[in-house]
VOBA-684345 format. One record per residue (C-alpha): residue number from 0; residue in one letter; chain; x, y, z. Coordinates in Angstrom, 3 decimals, padded with zeros to 6 digits. Example, Ala and Ser with C-alpha at 12.3 -4.5 7.8 and 13.67 -1.06 7.14 Angstrom:
<rs>
[r 0,A,A,[012.300,-004.500,007.800]];
[r 1,S,A,[013.670,-001.060,007.140]];
</rs>
This chain:
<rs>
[r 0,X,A,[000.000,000.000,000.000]];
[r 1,X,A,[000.905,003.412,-000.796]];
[r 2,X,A,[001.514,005.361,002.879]];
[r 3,X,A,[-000.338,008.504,002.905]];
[r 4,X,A,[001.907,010.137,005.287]];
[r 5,X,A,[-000.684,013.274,005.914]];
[r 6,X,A,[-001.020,013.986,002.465]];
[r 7,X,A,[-003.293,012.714,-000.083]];
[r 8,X,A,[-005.155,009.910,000.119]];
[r 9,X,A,[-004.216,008.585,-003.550]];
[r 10,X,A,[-000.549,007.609,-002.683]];
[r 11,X,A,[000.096,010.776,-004.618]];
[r 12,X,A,[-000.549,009.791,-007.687]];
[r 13,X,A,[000.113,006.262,-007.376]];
[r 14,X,A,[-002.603,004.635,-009.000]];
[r 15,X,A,[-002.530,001.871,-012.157]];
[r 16,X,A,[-004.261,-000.602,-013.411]];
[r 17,X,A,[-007.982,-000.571,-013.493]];
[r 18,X,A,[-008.138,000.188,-009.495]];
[r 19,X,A,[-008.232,003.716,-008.744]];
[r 20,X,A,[-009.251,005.104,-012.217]];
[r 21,X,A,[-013.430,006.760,-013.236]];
[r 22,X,A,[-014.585,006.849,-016.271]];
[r 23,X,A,[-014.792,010.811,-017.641]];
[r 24,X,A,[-018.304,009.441,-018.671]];
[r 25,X,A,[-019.005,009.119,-015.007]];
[r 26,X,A,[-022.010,011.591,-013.354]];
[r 27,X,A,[-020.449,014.661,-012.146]];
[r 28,X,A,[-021.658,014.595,-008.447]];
[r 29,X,A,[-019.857,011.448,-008.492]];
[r 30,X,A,[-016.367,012.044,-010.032]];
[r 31,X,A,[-016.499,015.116,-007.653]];
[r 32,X,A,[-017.014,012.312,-004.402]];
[r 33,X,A,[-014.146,010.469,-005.750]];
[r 34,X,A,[-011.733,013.601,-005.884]];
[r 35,X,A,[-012.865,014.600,-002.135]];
[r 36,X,A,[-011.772,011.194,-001.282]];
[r 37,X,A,[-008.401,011.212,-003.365]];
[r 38,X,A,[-007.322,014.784,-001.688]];
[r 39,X,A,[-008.151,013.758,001.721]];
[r 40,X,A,[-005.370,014.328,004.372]];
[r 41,X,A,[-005.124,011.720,006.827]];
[r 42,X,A,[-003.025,010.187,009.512]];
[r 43,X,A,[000.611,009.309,008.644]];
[r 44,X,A,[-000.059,005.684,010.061]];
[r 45,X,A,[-002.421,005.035,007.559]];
[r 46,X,A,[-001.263,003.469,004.088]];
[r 47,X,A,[-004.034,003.507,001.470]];
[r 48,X,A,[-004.098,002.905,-001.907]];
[r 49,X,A,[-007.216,002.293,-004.149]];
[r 50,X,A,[-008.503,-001.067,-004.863]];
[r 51,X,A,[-011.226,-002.742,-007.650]];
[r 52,X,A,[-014.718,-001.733,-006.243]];
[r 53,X,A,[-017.527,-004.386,-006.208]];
[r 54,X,A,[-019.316,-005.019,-009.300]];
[r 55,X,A,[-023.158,-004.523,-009.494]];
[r 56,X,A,[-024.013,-003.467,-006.455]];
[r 57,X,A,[-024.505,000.415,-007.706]];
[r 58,X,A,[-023.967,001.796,-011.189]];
[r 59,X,A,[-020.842,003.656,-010.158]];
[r 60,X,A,[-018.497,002.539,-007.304]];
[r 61,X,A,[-015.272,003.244,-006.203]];
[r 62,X,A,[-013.099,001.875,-003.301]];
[r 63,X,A,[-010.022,002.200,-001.364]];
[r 64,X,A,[-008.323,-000.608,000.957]];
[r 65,X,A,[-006.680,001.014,004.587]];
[r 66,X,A,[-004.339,-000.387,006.813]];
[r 67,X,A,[-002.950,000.912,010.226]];
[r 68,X,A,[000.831,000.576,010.485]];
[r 69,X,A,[003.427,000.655,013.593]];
[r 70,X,A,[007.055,-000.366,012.156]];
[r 71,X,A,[006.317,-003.288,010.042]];
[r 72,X,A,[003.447,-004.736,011.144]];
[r 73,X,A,[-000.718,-004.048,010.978]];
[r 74,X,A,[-002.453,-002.750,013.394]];
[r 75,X,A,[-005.853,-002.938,011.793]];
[r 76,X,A,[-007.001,-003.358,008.171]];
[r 77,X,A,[-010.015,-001.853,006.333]];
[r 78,X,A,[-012.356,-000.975,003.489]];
[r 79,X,A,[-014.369,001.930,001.968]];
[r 80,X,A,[-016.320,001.967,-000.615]];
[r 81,X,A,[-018.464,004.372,-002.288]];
[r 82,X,A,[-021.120,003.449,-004.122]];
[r 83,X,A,[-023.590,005.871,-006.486]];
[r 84,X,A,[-026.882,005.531,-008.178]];
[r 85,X,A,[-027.809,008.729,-009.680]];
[r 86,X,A,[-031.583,007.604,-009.885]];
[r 87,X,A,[-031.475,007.310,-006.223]];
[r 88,X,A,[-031.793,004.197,-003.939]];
[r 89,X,A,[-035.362,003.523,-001.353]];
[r 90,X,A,[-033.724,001.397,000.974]];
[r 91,X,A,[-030.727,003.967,001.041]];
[r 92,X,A,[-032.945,007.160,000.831]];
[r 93,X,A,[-029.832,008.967,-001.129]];
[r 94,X,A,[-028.273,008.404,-004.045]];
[r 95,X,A,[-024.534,007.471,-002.485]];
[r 96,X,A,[-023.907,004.800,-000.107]];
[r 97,X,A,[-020.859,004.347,001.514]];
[r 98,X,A,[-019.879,000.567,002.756]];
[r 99,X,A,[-017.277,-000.366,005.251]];
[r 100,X,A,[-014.899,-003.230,006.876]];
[r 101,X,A,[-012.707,-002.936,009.652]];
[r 102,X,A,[-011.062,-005.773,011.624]];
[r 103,X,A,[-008.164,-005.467,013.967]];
[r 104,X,A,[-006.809,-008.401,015.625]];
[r 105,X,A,[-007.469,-008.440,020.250]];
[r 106,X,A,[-006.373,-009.449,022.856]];
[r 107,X,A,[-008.717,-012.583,024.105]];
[r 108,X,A,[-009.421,-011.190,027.037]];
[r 109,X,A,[-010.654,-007.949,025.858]];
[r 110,X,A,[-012.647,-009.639,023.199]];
[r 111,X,A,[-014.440,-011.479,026.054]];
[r 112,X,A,[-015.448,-008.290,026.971]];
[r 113,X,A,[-019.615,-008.377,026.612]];
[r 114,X,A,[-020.047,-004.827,026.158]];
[r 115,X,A,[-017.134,-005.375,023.026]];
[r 116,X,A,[-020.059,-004.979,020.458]];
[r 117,X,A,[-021.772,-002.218,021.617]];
[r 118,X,A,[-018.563,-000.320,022.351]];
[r 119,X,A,[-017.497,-000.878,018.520]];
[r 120,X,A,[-020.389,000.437,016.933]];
[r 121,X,A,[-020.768,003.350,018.946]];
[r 122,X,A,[-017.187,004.097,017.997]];
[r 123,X,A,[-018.138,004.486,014.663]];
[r 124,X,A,[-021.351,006.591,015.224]];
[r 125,X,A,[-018.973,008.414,017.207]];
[r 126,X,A,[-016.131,009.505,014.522]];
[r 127,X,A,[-019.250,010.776,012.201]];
[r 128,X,A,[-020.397,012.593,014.830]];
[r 129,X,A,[-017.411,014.359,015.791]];
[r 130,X,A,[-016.694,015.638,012.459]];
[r 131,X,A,[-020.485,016.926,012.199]];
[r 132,X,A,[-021.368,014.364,009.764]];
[r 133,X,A,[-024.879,012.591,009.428]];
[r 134,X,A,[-024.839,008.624,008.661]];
[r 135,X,A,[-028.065,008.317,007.630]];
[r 136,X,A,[-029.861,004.598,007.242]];
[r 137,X,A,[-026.840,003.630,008.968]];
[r 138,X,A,[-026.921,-000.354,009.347]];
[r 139,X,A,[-024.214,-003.341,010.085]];
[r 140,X,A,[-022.743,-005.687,012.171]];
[r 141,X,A,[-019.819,-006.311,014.822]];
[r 142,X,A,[-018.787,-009.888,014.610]];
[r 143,X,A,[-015.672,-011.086,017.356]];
[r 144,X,A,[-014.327,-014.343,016.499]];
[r 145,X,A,[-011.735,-016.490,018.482]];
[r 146,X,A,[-009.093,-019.259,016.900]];
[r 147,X,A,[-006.966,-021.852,019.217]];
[r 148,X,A,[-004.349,-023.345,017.558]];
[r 149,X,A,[-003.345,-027.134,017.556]];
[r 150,X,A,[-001.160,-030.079,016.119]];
[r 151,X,A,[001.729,-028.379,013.955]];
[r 152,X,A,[000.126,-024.565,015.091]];
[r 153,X,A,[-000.131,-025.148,018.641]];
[r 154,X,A,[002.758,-023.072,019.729]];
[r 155,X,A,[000.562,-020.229,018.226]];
[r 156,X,A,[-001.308,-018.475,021.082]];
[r 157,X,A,[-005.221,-017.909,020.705]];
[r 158,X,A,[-005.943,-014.834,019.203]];
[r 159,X,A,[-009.308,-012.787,018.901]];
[r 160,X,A,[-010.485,-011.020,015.987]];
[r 161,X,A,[-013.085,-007.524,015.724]];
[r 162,X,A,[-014.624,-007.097,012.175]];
[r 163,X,A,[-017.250,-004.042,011.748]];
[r 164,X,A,[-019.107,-004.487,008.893]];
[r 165,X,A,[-021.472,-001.471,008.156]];
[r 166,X,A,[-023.100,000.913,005.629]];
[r 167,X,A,[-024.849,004.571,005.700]];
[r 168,X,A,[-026.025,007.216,003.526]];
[r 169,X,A,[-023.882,010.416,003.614]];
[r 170,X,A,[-025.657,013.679,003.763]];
[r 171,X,A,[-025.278,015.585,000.226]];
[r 172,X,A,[-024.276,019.278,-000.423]];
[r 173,X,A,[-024.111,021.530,-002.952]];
[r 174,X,A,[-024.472,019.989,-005.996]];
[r 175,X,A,[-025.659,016.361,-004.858]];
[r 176,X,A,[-021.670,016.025,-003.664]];
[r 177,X,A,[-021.567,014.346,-000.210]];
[r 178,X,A,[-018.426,015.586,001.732]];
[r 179,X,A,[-016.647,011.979,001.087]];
[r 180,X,A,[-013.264,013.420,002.254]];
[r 181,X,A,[-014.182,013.954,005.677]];
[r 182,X,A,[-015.900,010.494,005.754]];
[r 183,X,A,[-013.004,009.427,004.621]];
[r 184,X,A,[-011.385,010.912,007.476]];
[r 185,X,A,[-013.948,010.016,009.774]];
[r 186,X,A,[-013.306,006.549,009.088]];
[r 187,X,A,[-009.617,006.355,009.565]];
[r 188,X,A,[-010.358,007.439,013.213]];
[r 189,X,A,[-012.514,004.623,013.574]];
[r 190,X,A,[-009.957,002.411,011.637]];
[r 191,X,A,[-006.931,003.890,014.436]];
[r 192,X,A,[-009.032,003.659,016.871]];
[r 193,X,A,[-010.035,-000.087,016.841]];
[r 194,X,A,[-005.980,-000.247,016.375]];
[r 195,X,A,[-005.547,001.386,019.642]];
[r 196,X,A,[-003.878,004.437,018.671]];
[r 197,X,A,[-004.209,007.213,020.731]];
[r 198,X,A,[-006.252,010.694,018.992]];
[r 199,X,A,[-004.650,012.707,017.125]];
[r 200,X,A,[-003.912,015.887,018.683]];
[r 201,X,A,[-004.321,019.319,017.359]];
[r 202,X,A,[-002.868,020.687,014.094]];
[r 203,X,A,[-002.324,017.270,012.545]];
[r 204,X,A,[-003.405,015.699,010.122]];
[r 205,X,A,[-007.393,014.738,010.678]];
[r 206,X,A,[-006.902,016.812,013.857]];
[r 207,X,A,[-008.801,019.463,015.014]];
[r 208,X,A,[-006.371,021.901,012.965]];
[r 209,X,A,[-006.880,020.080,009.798]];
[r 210,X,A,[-009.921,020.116,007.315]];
[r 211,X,A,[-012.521,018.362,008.959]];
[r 212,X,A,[-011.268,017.599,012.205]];
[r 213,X,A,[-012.062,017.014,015.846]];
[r 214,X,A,[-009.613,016.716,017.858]];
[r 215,X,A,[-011.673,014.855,020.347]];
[r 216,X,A,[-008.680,013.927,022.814]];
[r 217,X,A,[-011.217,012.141,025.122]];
[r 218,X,A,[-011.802,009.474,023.276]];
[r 219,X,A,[-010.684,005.966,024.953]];
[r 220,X,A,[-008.628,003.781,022.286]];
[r 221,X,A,[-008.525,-000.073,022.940]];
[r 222,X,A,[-005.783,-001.974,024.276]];
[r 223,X,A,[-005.069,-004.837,021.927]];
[r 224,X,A,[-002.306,-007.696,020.746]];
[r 225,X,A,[000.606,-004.978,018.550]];
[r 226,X,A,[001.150,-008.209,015.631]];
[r 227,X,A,[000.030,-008.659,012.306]];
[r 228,X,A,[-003.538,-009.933,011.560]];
[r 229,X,A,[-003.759,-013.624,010.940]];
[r 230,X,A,[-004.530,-014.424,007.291]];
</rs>
């Protein structure tokens, strides 16, 4: 993945292939989402780099794949996707939707933990909110999961996964354009913050000094295992 490093969120420029690229035949409102998303300034721990966006679930789509990294090794791993029907959607009540997956890798005991679910979601309600965005139709799942090792793999200690699966319907401005970039944004707070990074203060990027930010320094970050995520 391409690190972002507090600058733009498409690896500066760093995009090939079919991932990454929108058709100039592409509705307006839309190609104008997908540059708020490629100019937004995030967290130097997050590496990002567009990806191929699901087929058929919207007439236009678009995605990017997230990681959180300390040193050499992932923290969390995510992704976005943004998805728009320009004849609008009922069951989304817009006409963009924007679809996420996060999953970060816990410590058993804290995945034990009952509240866990509730504490997750409200984590991501909570990252909109503090950037003064409405999720609306907002919908999903927290799923924890737990693996114990045996035979050959039995050196391997247990390890407990979080995955936060959800969806919602960002508010449009001018033009029909949702603000994508500070979803964007919004999101890698959730993304750090299942990682158990601590806010980002002030003046930095996503922070309260940046476009978009909160700097809510109150917020409680979750102690969890600092390895890679199992495959």
């Amino acid at each position: 993945m391409a690190a972002a490093q507090g600058q733009r969120s498409d690896g500066a420029g760093e995009m090939d292939g079919s991932e990454g690229k929108v058709a100039d035949s592409a509705p307006l409102p839309f190609r104008a989402a997908v540059d708020a998303l490629r100019g937004a300034r995030l967290r130097p721990e997050i590496e990002i780099d567009p990806t191929r966006p699901p087929q058929r679930l919207a007439p236009h789509a678009y995605a990017l794949e997230a990681a959180v990294v300390e040193g050499e090794e992932d923290l969390a791993d995510g992704r976005l996707v943004l998805l728009h029907d320009p004849a609008g959607h009922d069951a989304w009540q817009g006409t963009f939707r924007l679809v996420t997956l996060v999953r970060a890798e816990l410590e058993p005991e804290m995945a034990a933990d009952p509240l866990l679910p509730e504490v997750c979601w409200s984590w991501l309600t909570g990252a909109l909110g503090a950037r003064g965005l409405a999720a609306g139709e907002a919908s999903g799942t927290v799923t924890r999961a737990g693996s114990h090792y045996f035979g050959g793999l039995s050196e391997r200690p247990p390890a407990s996964q979080i995955e936060i699966r959800a969806s919602w319907t960002p508010r449009e401005g001018g033009g029909g354009v949702p603000d994508t970039g500070a979803h964007l944004a919004a999101w890698c707070d959730l993304l750090c913050q299942v990682a158990g990074l601590p806010p980002v203060g002030p003046g930095g990027p996503g922070g309260a000094g940046a476009p978009g930010g909160s700097g809510n320094a109150s917020v409680v970050s979750l102690p969890q295992r600092r390895g890679p995520l199992s495959p």
